[in-house]
C-alpha positions in Angstrom: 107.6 107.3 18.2 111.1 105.9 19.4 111.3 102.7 20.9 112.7 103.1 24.5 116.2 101.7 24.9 117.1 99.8 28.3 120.9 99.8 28.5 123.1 97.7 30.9 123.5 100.8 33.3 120.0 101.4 33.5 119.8 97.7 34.9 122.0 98.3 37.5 120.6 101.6 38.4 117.1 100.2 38.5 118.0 97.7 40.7 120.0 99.6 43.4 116.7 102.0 43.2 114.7 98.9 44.5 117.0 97.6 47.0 116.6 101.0 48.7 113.3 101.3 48.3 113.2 97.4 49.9 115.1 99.1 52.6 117.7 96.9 51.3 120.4 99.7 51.3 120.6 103.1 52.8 121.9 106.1 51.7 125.4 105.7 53.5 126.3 101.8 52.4 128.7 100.9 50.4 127.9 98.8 47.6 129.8 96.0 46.1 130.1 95.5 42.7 131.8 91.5 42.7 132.9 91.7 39.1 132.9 88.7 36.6 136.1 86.7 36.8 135.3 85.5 33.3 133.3 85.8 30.9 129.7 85.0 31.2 129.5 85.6 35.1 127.4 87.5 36.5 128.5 91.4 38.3 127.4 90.7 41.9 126.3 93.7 43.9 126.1 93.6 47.7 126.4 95.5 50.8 128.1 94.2 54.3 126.5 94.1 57.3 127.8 95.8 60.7 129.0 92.0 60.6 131.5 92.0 58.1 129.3 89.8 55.7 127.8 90.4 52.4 124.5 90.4 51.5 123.4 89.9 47.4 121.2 93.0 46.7 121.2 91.5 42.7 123.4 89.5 40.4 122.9 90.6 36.6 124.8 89.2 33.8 125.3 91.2 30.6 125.0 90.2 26.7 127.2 93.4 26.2 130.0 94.7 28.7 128.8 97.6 30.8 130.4 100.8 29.6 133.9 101.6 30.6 132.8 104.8 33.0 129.9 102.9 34.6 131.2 103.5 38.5 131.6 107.1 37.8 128.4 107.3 36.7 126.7 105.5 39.7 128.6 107.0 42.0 127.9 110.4 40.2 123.8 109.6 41.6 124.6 109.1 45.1 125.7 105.7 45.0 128.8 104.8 47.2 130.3 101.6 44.5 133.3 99.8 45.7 135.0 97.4 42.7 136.0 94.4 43.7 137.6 91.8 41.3 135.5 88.2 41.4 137.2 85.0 42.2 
């Protein structure tokens, strides 16, 4: 039997499963994807609010960098990611 690999994008998809399920995020929300501004930091996910403000759904930092068509494939299951650089 294999050993089951968990890769950085199943992270982040396993998370933005639970925030919906925590009612966290619906369907139609945009979420944020804060990304590191060096290395080390964390990619910070979150969602505004009719507000304006943002709201942390999950920080996760990486040992590895997440693969280089990672939005594509979030978006590709029904998540609407915006990239926005970290500062």
């Amino acid at each position: 039997m294999q050993p089951v690999t968990i890769t950085n994008l199943d992270r982040v998809l396993t998370a933005l499963v639970q925030a919906r399920q925590r009612g966290e995020l619906s369907p139609d929300q945009v979420v944020l994807d804060v990304r590191p501004h060096e290395p080390g930091s964390a990619h910070v996910f979150t969602v505004r609010d009719d507000a304006g403000r943002q709201h942390v759904l999950v920080e996760l930092r990486f040992n590895e960098p997440l693969p280089d068509n990672y939005a594509s494939e979030i978006r590709r299951r029904g998540y609407h990611l915006e990239l926005v650089d970290g500062r």
